[in-house]
TIDREN-304346 format. One record per residue (C-alpha): x, y, z. Coordinates in steps of 0.2 Angstrom, whole numbers, padded with zeros to 4 digits, always signed. Example, Ala and Ser with C-alpha at 12.3 -4.5 7.8 and 13.67 -1.06 7.14 Angstrom:
! TIDREN-304346
+0062-0022+0039 +0068-0005+0036 
//
This chain:
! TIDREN-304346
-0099-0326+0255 -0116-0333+0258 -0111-0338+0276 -0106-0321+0280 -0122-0312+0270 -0133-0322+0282 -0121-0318+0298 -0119-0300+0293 -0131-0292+0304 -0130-0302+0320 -0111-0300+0316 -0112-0281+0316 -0121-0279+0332 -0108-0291+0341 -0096-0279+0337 -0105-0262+0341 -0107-0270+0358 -0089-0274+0360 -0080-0258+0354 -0095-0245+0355 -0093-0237+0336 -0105-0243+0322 -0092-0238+0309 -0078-0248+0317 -0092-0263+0319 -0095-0261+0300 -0075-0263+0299 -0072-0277+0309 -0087-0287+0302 -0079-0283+0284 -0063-0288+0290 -0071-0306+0296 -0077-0307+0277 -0061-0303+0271 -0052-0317+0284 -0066-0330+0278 -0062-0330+0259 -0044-0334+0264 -0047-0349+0272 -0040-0363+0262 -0058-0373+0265 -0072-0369+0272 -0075-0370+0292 -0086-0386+0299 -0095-0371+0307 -0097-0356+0300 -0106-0346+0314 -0096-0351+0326 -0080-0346+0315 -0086-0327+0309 -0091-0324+0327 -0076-0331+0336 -0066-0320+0322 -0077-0305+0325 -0077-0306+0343 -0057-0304+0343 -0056-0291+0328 -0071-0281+0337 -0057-0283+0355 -0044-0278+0344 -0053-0263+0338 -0057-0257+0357 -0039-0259+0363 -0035-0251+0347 -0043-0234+0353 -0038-0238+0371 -0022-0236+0365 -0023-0220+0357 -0031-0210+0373 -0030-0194+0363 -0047-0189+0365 -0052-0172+0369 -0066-0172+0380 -0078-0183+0387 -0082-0200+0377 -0098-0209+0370 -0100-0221+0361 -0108-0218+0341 -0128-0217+0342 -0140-0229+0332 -0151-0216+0326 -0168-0222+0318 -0185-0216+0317 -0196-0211+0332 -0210-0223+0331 -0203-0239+0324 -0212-0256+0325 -0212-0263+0344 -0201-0278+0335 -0187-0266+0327 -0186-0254+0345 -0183-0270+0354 -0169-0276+0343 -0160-0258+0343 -0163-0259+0360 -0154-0273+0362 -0141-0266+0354 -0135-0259+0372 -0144-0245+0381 -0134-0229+0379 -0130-0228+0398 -0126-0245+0399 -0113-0241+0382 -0105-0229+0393 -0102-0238+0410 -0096-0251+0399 -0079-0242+0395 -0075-0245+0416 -0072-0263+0408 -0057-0271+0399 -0058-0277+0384 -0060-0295+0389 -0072-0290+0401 -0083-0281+0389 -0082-0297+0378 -0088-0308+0391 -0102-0297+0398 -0107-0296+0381 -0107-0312+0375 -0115-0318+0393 -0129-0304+0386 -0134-0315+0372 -0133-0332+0379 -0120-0338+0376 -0112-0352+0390 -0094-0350+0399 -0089-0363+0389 -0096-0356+0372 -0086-0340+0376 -0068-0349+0384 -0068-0356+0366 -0072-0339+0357 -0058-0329+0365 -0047-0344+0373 -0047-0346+0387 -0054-0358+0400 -0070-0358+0408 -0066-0351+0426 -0057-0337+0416 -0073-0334+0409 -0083-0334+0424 -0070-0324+0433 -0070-0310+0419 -0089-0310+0419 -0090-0307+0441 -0076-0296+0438 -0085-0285+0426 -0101-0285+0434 -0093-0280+0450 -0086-0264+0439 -0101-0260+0433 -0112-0259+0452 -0097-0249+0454 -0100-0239+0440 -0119-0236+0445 -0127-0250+0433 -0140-0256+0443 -0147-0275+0440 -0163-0275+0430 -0158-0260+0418 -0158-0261+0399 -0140-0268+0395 -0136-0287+0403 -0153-0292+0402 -0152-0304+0388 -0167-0299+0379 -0178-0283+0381 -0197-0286+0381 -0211-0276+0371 -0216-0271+0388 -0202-0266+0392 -0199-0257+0379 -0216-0248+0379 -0210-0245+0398 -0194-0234+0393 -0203-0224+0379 -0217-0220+0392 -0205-0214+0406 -0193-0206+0395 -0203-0198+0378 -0211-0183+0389 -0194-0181+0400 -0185-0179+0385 -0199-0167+0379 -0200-0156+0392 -0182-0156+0395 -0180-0148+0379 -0193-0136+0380 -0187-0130+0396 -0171-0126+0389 -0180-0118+0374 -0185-0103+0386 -0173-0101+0395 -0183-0108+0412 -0170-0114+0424 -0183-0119+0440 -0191-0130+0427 -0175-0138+0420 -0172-0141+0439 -0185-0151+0443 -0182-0164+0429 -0166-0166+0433 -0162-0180+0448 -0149-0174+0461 -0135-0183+0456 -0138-0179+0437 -0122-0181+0425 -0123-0175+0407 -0109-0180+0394 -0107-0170+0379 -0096-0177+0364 -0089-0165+0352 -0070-0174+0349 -0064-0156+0347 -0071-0157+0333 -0086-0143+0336 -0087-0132+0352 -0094-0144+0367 -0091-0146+0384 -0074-0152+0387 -0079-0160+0404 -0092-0170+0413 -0107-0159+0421 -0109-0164+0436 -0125-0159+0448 -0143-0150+0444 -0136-0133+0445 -0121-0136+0434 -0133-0145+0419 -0146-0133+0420 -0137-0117+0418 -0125-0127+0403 -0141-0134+0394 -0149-0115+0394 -0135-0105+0392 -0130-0113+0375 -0150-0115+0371 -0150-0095+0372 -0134-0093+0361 -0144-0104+0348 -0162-0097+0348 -0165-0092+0333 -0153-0106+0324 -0163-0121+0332 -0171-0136+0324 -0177-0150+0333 -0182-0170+0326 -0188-0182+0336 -0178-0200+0335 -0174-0217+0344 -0158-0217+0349 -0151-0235+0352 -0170-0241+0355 -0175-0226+0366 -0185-0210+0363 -0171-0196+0357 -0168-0181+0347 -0156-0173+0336 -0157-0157+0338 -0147-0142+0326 -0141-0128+0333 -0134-0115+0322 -0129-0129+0309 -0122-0143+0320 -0130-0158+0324 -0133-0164+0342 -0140-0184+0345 -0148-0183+0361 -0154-0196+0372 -0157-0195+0393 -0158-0211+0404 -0173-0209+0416 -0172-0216+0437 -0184-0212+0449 -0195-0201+0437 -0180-0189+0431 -0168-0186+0420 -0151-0195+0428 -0139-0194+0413 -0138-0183+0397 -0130-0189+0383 -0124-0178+0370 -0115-0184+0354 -0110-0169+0342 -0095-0176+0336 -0100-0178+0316 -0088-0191+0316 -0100-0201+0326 -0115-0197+0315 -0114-0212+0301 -0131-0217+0305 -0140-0200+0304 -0149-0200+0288 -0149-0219+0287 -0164-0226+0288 -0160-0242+0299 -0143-0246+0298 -0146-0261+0307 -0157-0266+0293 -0144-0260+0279 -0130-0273+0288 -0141-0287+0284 -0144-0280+0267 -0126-0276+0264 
//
């Protein structure tokens, strides 16, 4: 087991990338261990083994939930939550976890897709990856310019947090700083009930998701346009006046907030273009909250 003890956490966050749920990460990464110490004998190469297994599992995992397309309303993927203020060092490896945004247009792709789009993220060669998910190179070329063609399509746009393969400390500082008083005054707006103010955070072609799996009152489709976000955000602020509590978090590496309304959590997190708010997301699923209350799950895995 020592091999996968010091694998554990780069292993986990492999897998969050691939099939967007830190609990099914925390699965398949389990499920690796559990294929390792059935081996007859040891692999020449460890690493290379657990990831190559992880890799597939984590693909399985996706096409798995692909499969079951019963999901009432709008999807995202299961939040990082950790606290606001984290050490530059630990922000920049939870950002790299995948900015929220770039988790979501990532579902436009197909599972092998993803897997190479990720894997390309973190440096590995056409090569390393044909062997990973075999394949042959040009396969892995092709699915890479496939995928990144789906994602322009999507409205990624090159340089955002997501494909780079690693997110500097100025970049890092950049987001906070661009999206901490967005976030803020987003919420404060909302608070009292002041719609010209929401407005004029909002960009035009603003899109806010909100996750409740049917499993709490949410909205059950995507709201689309600065009218249609503005009057939603304050209409269920003004049902929940009295029964709200707010904490700031990072969420995936960016600034966040989980915010209670009337008993049920909500992880919030906004990408930021152009000096507004262009996307909302909005994970009130509690299924989806295994990190909350966590200090850093990313640090638990490797302590696991």
């Amino acid at each position: 087991m020592v091999a996968v003890e010091t694998e554990r956490r780069r292993l986990v966050l492999v897998a969050y990338r691939i099939c967007g749920s830190w609990a099914d990460a925390e699965d398949v990464v389990q499920q690796a261990s559990i294929e390792w110490l059935a081996l007859p004998q040891p692999a020449d190469n460890p690493a290379g083994w657990l990831t190559k297994t992880t890799v597939r599992r984590a693909i399985d995992a996706l096409r798995a939930r692909q499969r079951a397309a019963t999901y009432v309303g709008p999807w995202l993927p299961e939040p990082i939550v950790t606290p606001s203020g984290a050490a530059p060092d630990e922000a920049i490896e939870h950002r790299e976890t995948l900015a929220m945004a770039f988790m979501v247009l990532a579902e436009t792709l197909t599972p092998p897709q993803r897997a190479v789009v990720v894997l390309r993220s973190l440096d590995y060669t056409h090569a390393e990856i044909a062997e990973i998910l075999d394949i042959s190179p040009s396969a892995a070329r092709q699915h890479q310019v496939r995928g990144t063609r789906r994602l322009a399509a999507a409205g990624y746009r090159n340089g955002e947090p997501g494909l780079a393969a690693r997110t500097s400390e100025r970049a890092v500082e950049d987001i906070a700083v661009s999206t901490a008083p967005l976030l803020e005054a987003f919420l404060a707006a909302a608070r009292d009930g002041d719609l010209e103010r929401l407005s004029s955070l909002l960009s035009a072609d603003v899109r806010a998701y909100q996750d409740g799996g049917g499993k709490v009152r949410a909205a059950r489709r995507l709201l689309i346009g600065v009218r249609n976000v503005a009057r939603f955000t304050a209409g269920v602020a003004a049902l929940n006046r009295s029964r709200r509590a707010v904490a700031f978090v990072n969420v995936n590496g960016a600034p966040g907030a989980v915010v209670t309304l009337d008993g049920v959590r909500h992880v919030l997190s906004i990408e930021v273009r152009d000096g507004r708010i262009y996307r909302v997301f909005d994970v009130c699923n509690p299924a989806k909250h295994s990190t909350l209350g966590r200090r850093d799950p990313v640090a638990e895995a490797d302590a696991a």
